[in-house]
DORO-302341 format. One line per field, with one value per residue (C-alpha): residue number from 1; x, y, z. Coordinates in steps of 0.05 Angstrom, whole numbers, always signed. Example, Ala and Ser with C-alpha at 12.3 -4.5 7.8 and 13.67 -1.06 7.14 Angstrom:
# residues 2
num 1	2 .
x +246	+273 .
y -90	-21 .
z +156	+143 .
END
This chain:
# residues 335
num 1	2	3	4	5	6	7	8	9	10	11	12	13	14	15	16	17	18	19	20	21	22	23	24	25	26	27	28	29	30	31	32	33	34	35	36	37	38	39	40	41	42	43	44	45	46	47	48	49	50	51	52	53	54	55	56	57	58	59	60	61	62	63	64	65	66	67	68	69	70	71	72	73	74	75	76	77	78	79	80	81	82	83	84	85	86	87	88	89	90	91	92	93	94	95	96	97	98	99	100	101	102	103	104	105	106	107	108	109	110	111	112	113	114	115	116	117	118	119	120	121	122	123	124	125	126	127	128	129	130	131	132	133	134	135	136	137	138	139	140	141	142	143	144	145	146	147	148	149	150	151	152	153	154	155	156	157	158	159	160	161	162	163	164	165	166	167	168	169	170	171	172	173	174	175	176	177	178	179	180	181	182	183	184	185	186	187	188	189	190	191	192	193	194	195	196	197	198	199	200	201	202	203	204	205	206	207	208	209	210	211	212	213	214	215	216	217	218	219	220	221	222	223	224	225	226	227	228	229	230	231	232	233	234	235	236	237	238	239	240	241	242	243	244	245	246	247	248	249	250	251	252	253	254	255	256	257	258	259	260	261	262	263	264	265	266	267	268	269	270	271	272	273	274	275	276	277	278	279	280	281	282	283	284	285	286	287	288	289	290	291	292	293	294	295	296	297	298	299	300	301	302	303	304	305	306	307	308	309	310	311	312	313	314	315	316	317	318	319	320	321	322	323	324	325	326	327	328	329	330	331	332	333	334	335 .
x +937	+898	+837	+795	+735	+692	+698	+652	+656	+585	+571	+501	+515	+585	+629	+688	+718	+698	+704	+767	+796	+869	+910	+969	+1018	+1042	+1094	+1089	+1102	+1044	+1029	+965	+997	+960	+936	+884	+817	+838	+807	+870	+859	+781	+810	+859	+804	+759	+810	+817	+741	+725	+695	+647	+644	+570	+594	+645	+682	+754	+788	+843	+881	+822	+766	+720	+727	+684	+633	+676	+691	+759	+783	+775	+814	+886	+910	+941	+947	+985	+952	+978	+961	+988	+925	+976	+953	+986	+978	+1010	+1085	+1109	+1107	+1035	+1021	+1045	+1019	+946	+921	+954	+918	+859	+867	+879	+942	+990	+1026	+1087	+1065	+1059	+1125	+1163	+1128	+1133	+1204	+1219	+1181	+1225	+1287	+1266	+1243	+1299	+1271	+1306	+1288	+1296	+1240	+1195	+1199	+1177	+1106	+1091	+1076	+1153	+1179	+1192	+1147	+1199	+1196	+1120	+1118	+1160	+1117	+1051	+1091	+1112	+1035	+1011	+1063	+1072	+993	+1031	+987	+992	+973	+999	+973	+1001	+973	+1014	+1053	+1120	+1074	+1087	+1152	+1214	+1248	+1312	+1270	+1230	+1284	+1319	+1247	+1230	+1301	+1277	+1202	+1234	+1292	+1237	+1180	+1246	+1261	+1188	+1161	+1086	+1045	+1043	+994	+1021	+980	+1017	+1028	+1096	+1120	+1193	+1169	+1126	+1189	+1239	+1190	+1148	+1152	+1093	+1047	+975	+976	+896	+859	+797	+769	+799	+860	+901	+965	+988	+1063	+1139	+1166	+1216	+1144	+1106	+1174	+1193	+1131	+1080	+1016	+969	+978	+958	+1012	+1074	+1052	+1044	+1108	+1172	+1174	+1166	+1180	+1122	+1132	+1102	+1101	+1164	+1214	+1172	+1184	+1252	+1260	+1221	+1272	+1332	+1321	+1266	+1214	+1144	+1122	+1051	+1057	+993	+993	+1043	+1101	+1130	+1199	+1237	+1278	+1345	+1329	+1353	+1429	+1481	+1535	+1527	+1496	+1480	+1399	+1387	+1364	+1405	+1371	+1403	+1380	+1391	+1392	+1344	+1356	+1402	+1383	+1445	+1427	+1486	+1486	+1445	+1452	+1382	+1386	+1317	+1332	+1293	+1292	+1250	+1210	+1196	+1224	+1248	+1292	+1345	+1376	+1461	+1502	+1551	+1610	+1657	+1682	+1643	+1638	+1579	+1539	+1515	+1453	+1449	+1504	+1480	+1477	+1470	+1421	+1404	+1338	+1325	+1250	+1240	+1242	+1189	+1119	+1052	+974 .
y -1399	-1340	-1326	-1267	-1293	-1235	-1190	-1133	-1091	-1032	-980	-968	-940	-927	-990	-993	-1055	-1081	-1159	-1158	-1233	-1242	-1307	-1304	-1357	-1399	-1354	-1294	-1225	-1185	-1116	-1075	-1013	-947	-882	-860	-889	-935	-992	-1028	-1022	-1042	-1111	-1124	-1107	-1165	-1220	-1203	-1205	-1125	-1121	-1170	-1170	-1154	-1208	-1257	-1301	-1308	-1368	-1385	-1444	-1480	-1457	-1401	-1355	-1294	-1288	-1328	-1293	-1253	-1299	-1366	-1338	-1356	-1277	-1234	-1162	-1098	-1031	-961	-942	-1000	-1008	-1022	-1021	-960	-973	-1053	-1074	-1094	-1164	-1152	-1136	-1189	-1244	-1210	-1259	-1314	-1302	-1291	-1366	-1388	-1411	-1431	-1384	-1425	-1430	-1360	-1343	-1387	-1359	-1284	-1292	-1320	-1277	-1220	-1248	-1254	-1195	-1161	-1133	-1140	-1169	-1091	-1063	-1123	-1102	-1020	-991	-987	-905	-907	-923	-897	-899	-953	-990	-994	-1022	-1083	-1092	-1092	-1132	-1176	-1188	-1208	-1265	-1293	-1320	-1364	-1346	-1375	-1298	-1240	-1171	-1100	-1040	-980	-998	-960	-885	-848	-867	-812	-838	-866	-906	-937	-954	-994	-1020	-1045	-1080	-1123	-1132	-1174	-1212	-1232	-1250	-1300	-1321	-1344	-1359	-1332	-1304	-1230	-1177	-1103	-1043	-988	-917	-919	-938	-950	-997	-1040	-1051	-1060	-1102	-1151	-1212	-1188	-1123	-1106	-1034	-1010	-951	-929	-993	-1032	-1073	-1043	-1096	-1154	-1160	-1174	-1103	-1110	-1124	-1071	-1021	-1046	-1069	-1025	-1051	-993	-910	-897	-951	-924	-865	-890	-920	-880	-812	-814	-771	-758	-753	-724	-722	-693	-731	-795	-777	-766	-831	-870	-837	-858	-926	-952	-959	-959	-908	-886	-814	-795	-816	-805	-836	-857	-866	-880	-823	-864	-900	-826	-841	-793	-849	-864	-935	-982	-989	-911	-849	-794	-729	-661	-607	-557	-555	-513	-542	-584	-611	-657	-705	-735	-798	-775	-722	-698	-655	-625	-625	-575	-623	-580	-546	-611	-620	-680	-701	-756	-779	-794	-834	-786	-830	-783	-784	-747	-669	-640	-595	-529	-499	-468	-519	-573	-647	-700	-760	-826	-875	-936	-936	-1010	-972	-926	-947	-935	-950 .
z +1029	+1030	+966	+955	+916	+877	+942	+943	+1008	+1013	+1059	+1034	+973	+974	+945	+975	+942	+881	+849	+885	+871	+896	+916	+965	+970	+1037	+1073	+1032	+1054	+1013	+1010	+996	+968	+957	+965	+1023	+1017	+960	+992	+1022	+1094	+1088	+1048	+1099	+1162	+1125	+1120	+1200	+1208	+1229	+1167	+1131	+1058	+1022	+971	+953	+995	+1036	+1042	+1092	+1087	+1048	+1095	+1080	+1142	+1106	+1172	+1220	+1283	+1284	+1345	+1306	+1246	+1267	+1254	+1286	+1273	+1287	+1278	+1263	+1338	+1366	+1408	+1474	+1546	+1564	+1644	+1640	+1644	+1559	+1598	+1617	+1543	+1504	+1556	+1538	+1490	+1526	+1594	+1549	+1518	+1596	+1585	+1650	+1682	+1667	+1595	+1581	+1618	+1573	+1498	+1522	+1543	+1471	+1433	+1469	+1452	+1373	+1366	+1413	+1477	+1539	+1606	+1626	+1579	+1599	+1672	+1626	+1629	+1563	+1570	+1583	+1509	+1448	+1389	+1354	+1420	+1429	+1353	+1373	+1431	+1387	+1348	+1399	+1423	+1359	+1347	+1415	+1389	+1333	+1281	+1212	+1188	+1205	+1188	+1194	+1176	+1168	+1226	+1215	+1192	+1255	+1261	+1236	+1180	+1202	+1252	+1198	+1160	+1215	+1229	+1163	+1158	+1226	+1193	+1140	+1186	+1231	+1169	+1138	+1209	+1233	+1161	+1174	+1118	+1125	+1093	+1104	+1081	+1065	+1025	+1027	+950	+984	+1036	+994	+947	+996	+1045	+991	+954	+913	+919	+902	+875	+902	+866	+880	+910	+846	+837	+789	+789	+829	+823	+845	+855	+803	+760	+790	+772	+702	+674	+704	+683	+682	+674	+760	+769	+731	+761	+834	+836	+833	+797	+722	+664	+622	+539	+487	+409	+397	+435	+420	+347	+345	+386	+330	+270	+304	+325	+277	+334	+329	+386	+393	+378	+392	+466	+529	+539	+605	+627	+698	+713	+718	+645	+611	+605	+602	+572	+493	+494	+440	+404	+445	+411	+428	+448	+472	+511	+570	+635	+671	+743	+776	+839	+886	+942	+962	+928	+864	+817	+794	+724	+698	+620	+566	+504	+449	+492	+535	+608	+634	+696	+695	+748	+754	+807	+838	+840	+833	+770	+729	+742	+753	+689	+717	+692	+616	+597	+548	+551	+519	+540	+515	+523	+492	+468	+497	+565	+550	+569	+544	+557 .
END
């Protein structure tokens, strides 16, 4: 559906985007996932057409649209500001485009009026100034004004950031109804490690103007393809000689001892499991959030963190007490 061919993206000197070459599937909801100023929100502006690329190509749909004009691209995009008309009605805002393409007045009434009722806004908050809703209200409305255009792309970049948490939550859980429901490609740039996994079919992890992996999230998670992106995604725990070491003499593994060795957090097991090395230490900190238990472990003079369900049955081990962890070294990763 959609290629990046050997992108580069310059401003003079500065590259912003390097060889980028991606491929994204028919229907796909894809995320650009990053840091600031890693590049994803310049890639996403030059598949919409703000930006032109100082090399390579874009394809859309078989049809190279890298200097095409951004109204003959068939997108349509949501920003982080939501770029509304603060003085119009919400009805006002999503017929925009519409009037723009001089459609009927008859014809517009009728796609506004269904885009509402997908994406859930009332015949009462069409009637609305804009200025008059909340921030999760105006992102439906942007929303709203970039599908009632049917594209066969949408975009959305960092739509949900200035938005409080529960909000985005709730938000993020319509994002993906209403991606299934109308089955358009989407592209979503955002920081968020939690949104990309929950949102995405696949993710590009960006660094530094270079794509690092391109990925399921249960990929990008488990099989972390580079050092930034185990470290990007999710917290990790970081090990070093010794426990590596002691992991090699009890299970016969072949660790790299003379380089780091990463591990998820909830891959440290506090139940005796079969092919683990067993490691004991104490606890210097112990850290409850409801759900989770998080314990920071000494282990030899090396700290890691491990993270237990709190179901209830098991009681709690305060600090100085020891305990007793296991990992299995096919879960530790190294580059």
């Amino acid at each position: 559906m959609i290629e990046f061919k050997n992108v580069e993206i310059s401003y003079g000197d500065f590259v912003a985007i390097s060889n980028l070459n991606l491929d994204i599937k028919e229907g796909e909801f894809f995320t650009f996932l990053g840091p600031s100023g890693c590049g994803k929100t310049t890639t996403l502006r030059a598949l919409v057409g703000f930006n032109i690329p100082t090399g390579g190509q874009i394809i859309s749909d078989g049809r190279d649209i890298t200097k095409e004009p951004v109204d003959k691209r068939g997108i349509g995009m949501v920003f982080q500001s939501y770029a509304l008309f603060p003085t119009m009605t919400v009805y006002e805002n999503i017929a925009f485009p519409l009037k723009i393409k001089k459609l009927s007045k008859e014809e517009i009434d009728k796609k506004v009026k269904e885009v509402a009722a997908k994406i859930k806004i009332t015949d009462e908050q069409l009637k609305k100034n804009v200025s008059e809703l909340s921030g999760g209200q105006q992102q439906r409305i942007a929303l709203a004004r970039a599908i009632v255009q049917e594209p066969k792309i949408l975009c959305l970049d960092e739509p949900l950031s200035n938005l409080d948490a529960k909000l985005r939550v709730s938000l993020r859980q319509e994002l993906k109804r209403l991606q299934r429901e109308l089955k358009i490609t989407t592209l979503y740039v955002t920081h968020d490690q939690d949104e990309a996994m929950t949102l995405s079919d696949r993710i590009a992890v960006f660094n530094n103007g270079y794509l690092e992996q391109v990925g399921t999230p249960y990929e990008i998670y488990n099989h972390s393809g580079t050092e930034f992106v185990c470290d990007f995604i999710g917290d990790i725990n970081r090990l070093g000689a010794g426990i590596l070491a002691e992991v090699n003499k009890q299970t016969g593994a072949s660790l790299d001892t003379a380089k780091t060795g990463f591990v998820r957090l909830e891959r440290f097991l506090v139940d005796e499991r079969p092919n683990c090395a067993k490691l004991e230490g104490k606890i210097v900190d112990l850290e409850y959030s409801g759900m989770l238990v998080k314990y920071t472990v000494d282990i030899n003079g090396e700290t890691i963190r491990i993270v237990e369900k709190n179901d209830g049955r098991n009681k709690f081990i305060e600090e100085g007490q020891t305990l007793t962890v296991y990992v299995n070294p096919k879960d530790i990763m190294q580059y």
